[in-house]
N, C-alpha and C positions, 0 to 999 in steps of 0.2 A: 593494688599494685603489688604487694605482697603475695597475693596466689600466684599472679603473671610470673615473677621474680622468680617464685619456687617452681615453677613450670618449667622455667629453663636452667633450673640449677643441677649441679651434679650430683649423683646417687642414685641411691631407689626412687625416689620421689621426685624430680626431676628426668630431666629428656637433653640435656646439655649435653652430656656426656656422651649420649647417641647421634644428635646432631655433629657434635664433632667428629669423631669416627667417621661419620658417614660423608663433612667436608674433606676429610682425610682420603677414602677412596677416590672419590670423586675428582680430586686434584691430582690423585696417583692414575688414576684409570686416564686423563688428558695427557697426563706429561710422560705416556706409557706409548700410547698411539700416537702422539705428535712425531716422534722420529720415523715409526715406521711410515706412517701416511705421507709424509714429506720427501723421504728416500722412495717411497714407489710411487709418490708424483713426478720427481724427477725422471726414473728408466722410468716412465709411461710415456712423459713427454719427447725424452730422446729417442723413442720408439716412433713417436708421431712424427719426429724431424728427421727418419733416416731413412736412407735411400731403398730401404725393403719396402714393398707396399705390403708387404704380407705383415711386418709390425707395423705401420703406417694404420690397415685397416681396425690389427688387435688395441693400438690404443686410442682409433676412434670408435671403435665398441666399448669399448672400458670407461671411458668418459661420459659416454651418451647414455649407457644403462647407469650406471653409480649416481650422473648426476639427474637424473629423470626418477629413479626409483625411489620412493619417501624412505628415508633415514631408518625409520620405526622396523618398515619392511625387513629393508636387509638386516634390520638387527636379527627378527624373528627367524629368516633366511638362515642364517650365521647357525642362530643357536640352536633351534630346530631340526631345519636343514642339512648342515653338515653332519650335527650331532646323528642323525639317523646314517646318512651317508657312512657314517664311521662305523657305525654300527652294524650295519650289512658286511662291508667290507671284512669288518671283522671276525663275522661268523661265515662268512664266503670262505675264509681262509683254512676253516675247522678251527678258530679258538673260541671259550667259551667263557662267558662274562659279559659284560655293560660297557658300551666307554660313554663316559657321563663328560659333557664340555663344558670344562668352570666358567661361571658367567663372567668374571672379571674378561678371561681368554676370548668368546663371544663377543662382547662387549671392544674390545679390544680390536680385537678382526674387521668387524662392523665397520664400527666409526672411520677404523684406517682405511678401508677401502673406498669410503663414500669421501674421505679427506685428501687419501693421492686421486682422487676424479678431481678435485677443485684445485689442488695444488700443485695439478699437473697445467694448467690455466696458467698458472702466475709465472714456474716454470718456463711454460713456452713462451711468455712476456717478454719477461728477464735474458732469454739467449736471444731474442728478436733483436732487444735494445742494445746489444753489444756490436758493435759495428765489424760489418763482414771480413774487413783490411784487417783488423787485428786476427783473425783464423785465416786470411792467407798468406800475412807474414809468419806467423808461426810455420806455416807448410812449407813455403820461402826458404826457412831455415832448417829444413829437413826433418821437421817434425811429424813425426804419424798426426793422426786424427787424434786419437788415445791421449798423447802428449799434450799436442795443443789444450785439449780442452783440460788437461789436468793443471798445467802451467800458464796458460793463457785465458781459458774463460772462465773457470771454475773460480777463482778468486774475486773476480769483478759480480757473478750471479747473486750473492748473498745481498748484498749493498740493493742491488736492482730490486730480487726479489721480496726482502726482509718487508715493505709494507704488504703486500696482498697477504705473504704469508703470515704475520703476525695477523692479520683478521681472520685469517682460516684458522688460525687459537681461540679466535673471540669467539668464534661460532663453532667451533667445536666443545669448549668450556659450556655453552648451553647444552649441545648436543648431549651430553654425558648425563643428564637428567633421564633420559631414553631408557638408560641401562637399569633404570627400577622394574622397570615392568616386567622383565627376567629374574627378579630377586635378589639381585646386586645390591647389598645393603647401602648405596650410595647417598648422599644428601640428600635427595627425593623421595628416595625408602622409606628413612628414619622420618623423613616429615610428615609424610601423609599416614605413618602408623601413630605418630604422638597424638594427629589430627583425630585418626578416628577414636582413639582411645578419650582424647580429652572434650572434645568437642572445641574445639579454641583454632578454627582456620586459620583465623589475622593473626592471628601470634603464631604459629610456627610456621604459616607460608612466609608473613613477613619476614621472619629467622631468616628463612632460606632466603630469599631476596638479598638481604643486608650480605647475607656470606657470598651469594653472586659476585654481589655489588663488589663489596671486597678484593675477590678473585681477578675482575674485571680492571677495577683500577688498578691493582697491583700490575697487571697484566701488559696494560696498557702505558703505564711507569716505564715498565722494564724493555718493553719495546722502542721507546720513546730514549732512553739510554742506547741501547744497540743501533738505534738509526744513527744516532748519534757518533758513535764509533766506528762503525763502518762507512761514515761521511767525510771522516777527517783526511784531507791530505787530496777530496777531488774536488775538480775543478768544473762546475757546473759547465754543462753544452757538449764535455767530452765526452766521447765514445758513445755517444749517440748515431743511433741508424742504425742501417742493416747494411 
């Protein structure tokens, strides 16, 4: 029990201190991409409900390749991909040097985009379930479009959409394991280096597990509160429909 103990303890001799750090990323690198992915699921979706077919079409491509494409891919894509794309660009221009794409940034880019694909779903949910009378009394009252939804539906969305989207956390908080494979010293990094150095799997896959697990419940807590709060004061059945 004493090796095991010293295996996850802090210092040279220990791997604690690296697993930390790397729960550290890992929780930074979610709650980095959660806003972005979540603001360009929403204009994806308001793209899908607007009367242009020409964004109508751009965010049923957006949705259909992000959510079709494996996760792993567009990481590669991202980091790869762009990174070279930058790269031409930049010697196209006559400047000279490297542009290198920090894996956190990649990582980052990635996940958000395969996240506003899914969160653009819940999104279009959430404006379906707010009932139509309330955006034509807002018009009624001489309101733009603009308006309305800024004073009218935008306050009711969150309440609606807070369950889908808190799962697109749950499953983005796994997704964020991906980001090892690019060198992102994330919790997945730190494990499978302690792994090959010590030979001990069950012990620091289990680690990582438990910090999941961790992350997961916490996660799940806090979401569980915020339904909560954005619950108070309706009145179940209302503003229901389309």
């Amino acid at each position: 029990m004493d090796y095991y103990l010293n295996l996850l303890a802090w210092g040279d001799k220990g791997w604690g201190d690296e697993l930390a750090r790397g729960a550290l990323v890992t929780i930074t690198l979610a709650l980095a991409t959660l806003p972005f992915g979540v603001a360009l699921g929403l204009l994806v979706a308001l793209a899908k409900r607007s009367d242009s077919s020409v964004l109508r079409a751009f965010g049923t491509f957006y949705t259909t390749v992000f959510r079709g494409v494996p996760e792993l891919l567009t990481l590669y894509i991202v980091y790869f991909g762009l990174q070279l794309g930058l790269q031409k660009l930049w010697k196209s221009v006559g400047l000279s040097g490297n542009i290198e794409m920090p894996a956190f940034v990649a990582g980052m880019i990635a996940l958000g985009l395969v996240l506003g694909a899914f969160s653009c779903e819940v999104w279009i949910g959430a404006l379906n379930a707010i009932h139509k009378g309330q955006r034509e009394g807002a018009y009624a009252l001489g309101l733009s479009k603009g308006l309305a939804f800024r004073l009218v539906v935008a306050p009711q969305l969150l309440r609606v959409a807070l369950p889908g989207l808190g799962n697109n956390w749950m499953v983005l908080l796994k997704e964020t394991s991906l980001v090892s494979v690019i060198a992102l010293p994330d919790l997945m990094f730190w494990t499978g280096r302690a792994n090959v150095v010590t030979k001990e799997p069950f012990l620091f896959f289990g680690a990582a597990c438990l910090i999941y697990m961790l992350f997961s419940v916490s996660s799940a807590w806090g979401i569980s509160k915020l339904e909560d709060r954005t619950n108070r004061g309706f009145v179940s059945g209302a503003g229901r429909g389309r």
